[in-house]
N, C-alpha and C positions, 0 to 999 in steps of 0.2 A: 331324260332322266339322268344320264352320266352328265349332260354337262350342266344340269344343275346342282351337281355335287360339287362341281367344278370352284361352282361359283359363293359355297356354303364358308363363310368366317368359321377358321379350327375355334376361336376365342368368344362367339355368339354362342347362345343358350343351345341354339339346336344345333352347333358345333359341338359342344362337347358332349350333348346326346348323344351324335354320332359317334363321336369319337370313344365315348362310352363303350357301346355295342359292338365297336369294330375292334373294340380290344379284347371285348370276350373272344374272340376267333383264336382258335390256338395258332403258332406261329409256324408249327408242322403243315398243318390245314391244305392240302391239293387243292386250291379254287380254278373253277372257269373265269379268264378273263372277263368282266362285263358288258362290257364297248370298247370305243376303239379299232384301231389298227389290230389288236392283239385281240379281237371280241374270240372269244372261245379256245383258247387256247390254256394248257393250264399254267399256272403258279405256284411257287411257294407262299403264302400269302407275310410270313417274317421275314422273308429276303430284303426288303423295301420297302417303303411308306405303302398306307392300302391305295392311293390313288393307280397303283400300279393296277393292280389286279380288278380295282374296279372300273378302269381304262380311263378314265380323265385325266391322268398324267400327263401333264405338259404338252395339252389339245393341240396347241397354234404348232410345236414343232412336229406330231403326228398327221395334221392337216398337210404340212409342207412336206414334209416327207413321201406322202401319197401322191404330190401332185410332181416329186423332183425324179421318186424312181420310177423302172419300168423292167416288166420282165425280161428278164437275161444277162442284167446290169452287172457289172465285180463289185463293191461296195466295201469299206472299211467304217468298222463302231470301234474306236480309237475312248478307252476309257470304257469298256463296255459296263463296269458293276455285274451287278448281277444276270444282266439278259434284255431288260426292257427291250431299247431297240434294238438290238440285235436277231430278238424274234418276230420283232416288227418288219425288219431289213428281209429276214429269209421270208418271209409272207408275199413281200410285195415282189424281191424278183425271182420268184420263183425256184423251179426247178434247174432249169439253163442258167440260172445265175450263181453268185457265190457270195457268203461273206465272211469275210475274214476280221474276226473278233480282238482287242487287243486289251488286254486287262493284265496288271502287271501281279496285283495282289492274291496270294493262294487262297482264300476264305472267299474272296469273291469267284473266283474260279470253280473252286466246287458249285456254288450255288450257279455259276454259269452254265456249269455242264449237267449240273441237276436239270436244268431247264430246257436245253438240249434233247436229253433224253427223252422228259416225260413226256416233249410233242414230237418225238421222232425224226428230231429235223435232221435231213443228211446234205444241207448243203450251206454247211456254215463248218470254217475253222476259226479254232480257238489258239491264240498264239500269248502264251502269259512272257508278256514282256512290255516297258515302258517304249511306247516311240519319244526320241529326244534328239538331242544333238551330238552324241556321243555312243560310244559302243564302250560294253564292260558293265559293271555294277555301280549300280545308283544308289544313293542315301535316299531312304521314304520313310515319310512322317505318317503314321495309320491315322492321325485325323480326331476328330469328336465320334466319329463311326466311320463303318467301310463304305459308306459311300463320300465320304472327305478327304480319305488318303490322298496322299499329294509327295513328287518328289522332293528333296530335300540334299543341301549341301553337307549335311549333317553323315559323314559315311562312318562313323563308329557304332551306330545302329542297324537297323533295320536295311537290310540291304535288298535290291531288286534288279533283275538284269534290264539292263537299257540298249537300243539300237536307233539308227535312224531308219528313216522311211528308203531314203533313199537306197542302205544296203537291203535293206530287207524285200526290197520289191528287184535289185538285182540277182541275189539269190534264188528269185521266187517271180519270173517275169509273166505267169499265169496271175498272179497276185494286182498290177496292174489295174487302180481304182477309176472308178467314173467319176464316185461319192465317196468323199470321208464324213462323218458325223466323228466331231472330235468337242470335247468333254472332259478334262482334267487337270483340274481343279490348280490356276496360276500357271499350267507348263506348256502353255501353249506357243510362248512365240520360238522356244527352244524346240518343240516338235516340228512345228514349222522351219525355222533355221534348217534343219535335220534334213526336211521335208525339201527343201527350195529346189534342189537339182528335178528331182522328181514332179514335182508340181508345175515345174517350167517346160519338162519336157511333155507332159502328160496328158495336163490342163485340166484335173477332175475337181467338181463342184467341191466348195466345201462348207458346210454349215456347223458353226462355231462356237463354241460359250465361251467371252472372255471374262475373267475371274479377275478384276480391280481395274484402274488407270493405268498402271502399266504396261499390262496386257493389249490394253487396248492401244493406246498409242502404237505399240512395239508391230503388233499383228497389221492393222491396218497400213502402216506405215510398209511392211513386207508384201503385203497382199496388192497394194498399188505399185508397189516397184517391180512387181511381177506382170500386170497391164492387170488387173482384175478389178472388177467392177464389186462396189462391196456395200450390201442394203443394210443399213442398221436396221435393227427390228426391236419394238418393242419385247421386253422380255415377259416370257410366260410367268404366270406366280407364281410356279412351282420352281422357275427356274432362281440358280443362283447367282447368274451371273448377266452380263448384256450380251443378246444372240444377235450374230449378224448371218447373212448368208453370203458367201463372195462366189460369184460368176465368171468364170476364165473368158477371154476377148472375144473367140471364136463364136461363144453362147448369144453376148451379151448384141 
């Protein structure tokens, strides 16, 4: 049933049927996840598009995610929005495990920690800060919505604290990733930059969404000059960008 919602056109007749009905839901609304990774768990149901809470959300990356972790893992959702995976992440490793949340924007933070709460999870931190290649305050754009905000050279606005991977897991050597799921929309090869000492010395999976041709160039280009092996993967239709998965030497 969920993944033949998956597979339903928003722009077909029984698309916007759908899409009809799912807008009478008020956007307060506590739902039960419906499948998925996340099946039963609840939701904000306006935090996110409803594919969230009716758990078709971006199937092929929840597929791979079930099959990359394992209970007791460290894990990082670098871009978390509102929760998606991040409550997928505390599911799969458990209790022995941990994950360390990173979302830089306050409005999605609230709805992260709303989510937090309402399924009790106690082994997940939430750390509101941009991973990048620099430490101090970032220029960020809030986007077409909060789930598009994106950093920005732009620092007479909106401003967000930014760090690298690599201070932040020295400060915090419990912190120490297996898996990043990293998500943020254009800033990736600068979190990566950020990231490189870390990642060289570490060697944790990372599964990636790059946001245009430059991204991708820049990323792949880093990701082999570190010895990693890197799958293109076709992208989910939910996703907005191309998902690759990179495998450090020792895996591959």
């Amino acid at each position: 049933m969920i993944e033949s919602l998956h597979d339903v056109n928003a722009h077909s007749p029984s698309g916007r049927i759908l899409r009809f009905f799912l807008n009478l839901i008020p956007k307060t609304h506590v739902a039960k996840v419906r499948g998925g990774i996340n099946k039963g768990s609840r939701w904000v149901v306006g935090t996110s598009i409803h594919r969230c809470w009716l758990g078709s959300y971006e199937l092929e990356k929840q597929q791979l995610l079930e099959r990359l972790l394992k209970p007791g893992m460290v894990v990082w959702d670098v871009g978390a929005n509102a929760g998606f995976y991040t409550l997928a992440m505390s599911k799969l490793v458990g209790a022995e495990g941990h994950v360390f949340s990173f979302e830089p924007l306050g409005d999605n933070i609230q709805k992260l920690n709303r989510h937090i709460r309402l399924n009790q999870l106690g082994n997940i931190s939430v750390v509101q800060v941009a991973l990048s290649d620099s430490v101090g305050l970032c220029g960020f754009d809030l986007g077409i919505s909060h789930q598009k905000g994106f950093l920005s050279k732009n620092t007479s606005g909106y401003l967000v604290p930014c760090m690298t991977a690599y201070e932040f897991v020295k400060s915090k050597p419990e912190a120490v990733p297996s898996l990043l799921k990293i998500d943020i929309e254009g800033a990736e090869s600068g979190m990566l930059e950020g990231a490189r000492e870390m990642i060289s010395k570490h060697r944790p999976i990372l599964l990636l969404a790059l946001h245009g041709p430059d991204q991708v160039l820049k990323c792949n280009a880093l990701l082999q000059d570190l010895g990693y092996t890197v799958d293109q993967r076709v992208p989910d239709p939910d996703a907005c960008g191309e998902e690759i998965l990179a495998i450090p030497p020792q895996i591959v």
